[in-house]
N, C-alpha and C positions, 0 to 999 in steps of 0.2 A: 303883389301879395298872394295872386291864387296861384303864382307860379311856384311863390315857395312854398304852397302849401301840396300841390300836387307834387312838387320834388320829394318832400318830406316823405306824402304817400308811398311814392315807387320806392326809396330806401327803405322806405318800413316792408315793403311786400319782399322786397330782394331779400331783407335780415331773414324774414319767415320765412320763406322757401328754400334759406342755402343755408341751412341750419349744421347739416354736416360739415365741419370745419379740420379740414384736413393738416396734418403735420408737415404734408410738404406740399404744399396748394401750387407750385410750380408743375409738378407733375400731370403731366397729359391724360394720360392713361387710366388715373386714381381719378381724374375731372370725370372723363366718359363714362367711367365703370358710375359714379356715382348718378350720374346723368340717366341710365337703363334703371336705375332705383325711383325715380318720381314715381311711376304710379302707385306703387306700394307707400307711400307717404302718407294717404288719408286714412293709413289701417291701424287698426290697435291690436297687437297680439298679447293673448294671455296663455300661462300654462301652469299648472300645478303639480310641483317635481317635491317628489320624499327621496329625503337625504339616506344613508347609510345607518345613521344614527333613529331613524323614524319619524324626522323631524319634519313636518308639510310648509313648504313655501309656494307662494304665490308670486311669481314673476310677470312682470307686464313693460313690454317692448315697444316700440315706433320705430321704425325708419327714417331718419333724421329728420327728428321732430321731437321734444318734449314731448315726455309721459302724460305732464301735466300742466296746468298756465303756470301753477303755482310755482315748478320745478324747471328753472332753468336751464336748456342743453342738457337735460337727464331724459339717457334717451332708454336705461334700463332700472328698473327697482326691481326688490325683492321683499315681499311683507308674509310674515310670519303670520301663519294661518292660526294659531296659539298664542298669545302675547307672551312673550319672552321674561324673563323674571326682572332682566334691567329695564325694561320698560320701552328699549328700541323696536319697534316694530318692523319699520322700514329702513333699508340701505338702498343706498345709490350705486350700482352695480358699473355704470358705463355715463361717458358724456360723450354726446355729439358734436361737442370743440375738442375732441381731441380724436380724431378718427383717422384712421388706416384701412385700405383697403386695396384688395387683391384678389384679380380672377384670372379663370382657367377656360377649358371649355367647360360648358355648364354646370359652373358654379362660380360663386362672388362669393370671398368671404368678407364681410365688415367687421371692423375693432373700434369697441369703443373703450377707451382710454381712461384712469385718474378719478375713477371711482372713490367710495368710502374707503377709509383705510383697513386694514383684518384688526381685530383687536387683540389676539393674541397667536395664532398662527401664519404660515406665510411669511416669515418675517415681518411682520406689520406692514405690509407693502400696499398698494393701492390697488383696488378691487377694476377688472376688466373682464369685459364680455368679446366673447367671438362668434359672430352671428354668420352658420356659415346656409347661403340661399344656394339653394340645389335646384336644377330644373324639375317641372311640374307643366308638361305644355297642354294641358286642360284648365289648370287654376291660375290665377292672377295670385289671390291671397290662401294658401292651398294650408297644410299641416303647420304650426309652430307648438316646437317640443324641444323643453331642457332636455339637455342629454347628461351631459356630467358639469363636476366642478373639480379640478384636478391641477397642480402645480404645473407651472412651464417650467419644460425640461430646459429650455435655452441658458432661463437665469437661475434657476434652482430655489428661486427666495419668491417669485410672483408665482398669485395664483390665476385662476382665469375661468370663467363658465363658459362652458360651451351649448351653444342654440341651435335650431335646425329650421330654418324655412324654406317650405314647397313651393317653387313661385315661377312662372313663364316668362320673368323676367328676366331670367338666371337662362333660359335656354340659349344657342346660339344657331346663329340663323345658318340651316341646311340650305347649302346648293346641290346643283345637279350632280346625280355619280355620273360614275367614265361610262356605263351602259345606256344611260340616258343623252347622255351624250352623243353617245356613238349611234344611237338610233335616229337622235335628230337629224346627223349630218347624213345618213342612210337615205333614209326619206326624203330630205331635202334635193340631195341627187339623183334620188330615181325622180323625185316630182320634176325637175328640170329636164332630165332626158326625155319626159316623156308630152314634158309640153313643148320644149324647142322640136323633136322629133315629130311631132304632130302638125304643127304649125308648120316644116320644112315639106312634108310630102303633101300635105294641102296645097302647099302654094307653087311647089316644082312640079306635082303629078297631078294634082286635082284628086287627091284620094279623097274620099269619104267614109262612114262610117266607123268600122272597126279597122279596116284597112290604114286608117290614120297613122293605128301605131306602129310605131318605128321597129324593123325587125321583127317583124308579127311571124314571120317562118320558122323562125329562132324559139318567138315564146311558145308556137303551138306545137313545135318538135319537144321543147323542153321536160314536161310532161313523160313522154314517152322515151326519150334518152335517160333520164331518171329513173324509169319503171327496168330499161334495159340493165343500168347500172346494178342495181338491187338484186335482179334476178341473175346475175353474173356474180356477184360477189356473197350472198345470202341463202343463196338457196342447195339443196346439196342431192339435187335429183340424180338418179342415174343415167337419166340423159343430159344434165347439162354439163359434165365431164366428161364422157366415155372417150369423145371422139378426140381427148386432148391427152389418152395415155400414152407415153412411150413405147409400148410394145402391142404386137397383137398377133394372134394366133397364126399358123397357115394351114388350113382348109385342104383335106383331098381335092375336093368341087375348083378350088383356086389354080390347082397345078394345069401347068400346058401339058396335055395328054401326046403331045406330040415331041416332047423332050426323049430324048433317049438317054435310057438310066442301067441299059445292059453293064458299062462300064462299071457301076457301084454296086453292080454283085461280085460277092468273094470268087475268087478263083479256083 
């Protein structure tokens, strides 16, 4: 008997926690995506959006989860901050047994599905929300803001609200760039040359100290092969060219005083 009463429990906890019930629950990828959504599950978003017309509603969202105990898989309402003259206050905007859902790099968007029907525009079609979560990587439960309520171009006859939450849920996880990269493997291989090099002349030479490292003639040249580089290619003295022109004068002082030049007078 207490087995089947602790069976019954974990089925009751399993219904409440997997309350988004997707259209094609075969789908791998709609599982995961819903899966990065639990912590946002113990939140309740509200927001108060004025229509075109000046009309104030109050919108109140979950993350698959019922709005309310009372409200079945309604996982979006919208209550008229005015009582309405028919006397409806509240619609059922979206349900959590009928969900859809699809992401990018940071962002998820969720569809909830099969809402109240329009009463007279829309085609009397069934009311659905698109709850699209945007990265936020400071907040968990960050900004939730109606944005519009606007016909789907797809069908031309449904309508659709659209939501916006802020949430580091939605973010996706950064790896290393190619410079980070490329410095690790830098590092790594100077850090080996210069502990194999170290460890090789200790043990063949008996070096010590700084002498340890490998090439030490090379690194204390370095420095000043550098500074030659610079000063060869940088700098634009009048002595660090002159001696590299192609041509240069000749000097009385230069001549052999002992050439005979009788010949190169005119006749």
């Amino acid at each position: 008997m207490y087995k089947t009463i602790w069976v019954l429990l974990i089925v009751h906890c399993v219904q409440i926690s997997c309350e988004c019930i997707l259209k094609d629950p075969s789908d791998k990828l709609s599982q995961s995506l819903l899966k990065k959504l639990d912590p946002l599950k113990e939140y309740v978003f509200k927001d108060t959006y004025k229509d075109e017309e000046q009309d104030k509603y109050i919108y109140t969202m979950r993350i698959c989860e019922s709005v309310s105990s009372k409200l079945e898989y309604v996982g979006v309402i919208q209550e008229d901050v005015v009582a309405p003259p028919d006397g409806l206050s509240m619609r059922k905007i979206g349900l959590t047994n009928s969900t859809v859902i699809k992401g990018g790099r940071d962002w998820i968007m969720l569809t909830y599905m099969n809402g109240d029907n329009y009463h007279s525009h829309c085609s009397k079609s069934k009311r659905q929300a698109h709850i699209m979560i945007v990265c936020d990587p400071y907040h968990l439960k960050g900004r939730f803001k109606v944005l519009y309520e606007e016909p789907d171009l797809e069908t031309e006859s449904e309508c659709f609200y659209m939501m916006e939450v802020a949430s580091s849920v939605a973010c996706s996880q950064q790896g290393l760039s190619t410079g980070s990269v490329m410095l690790i493997v830098f590092f790594s291989v100077l850090g080996t040359y210069l502990i194999i090099g170290a460890i090789y002349k200790r043990c063949m030479y008996g070096s010590k100290g700084k002498d340890q490292i490998p090439n030490i003639g090379f690194w204390k040249s370095c420095g000043t092969l550098q500074a030659d580089g610079c000063n060869f290619l940088c700098r634009c003295q009048e002595g660090a060219y002159s001696d590299s022109r192609p041509y240069h004068g000749i000097a009385d002082d230069q001549l052999d005083d002992e050439i005979d030049d009788e010949h190169l007078l005119p006749m």
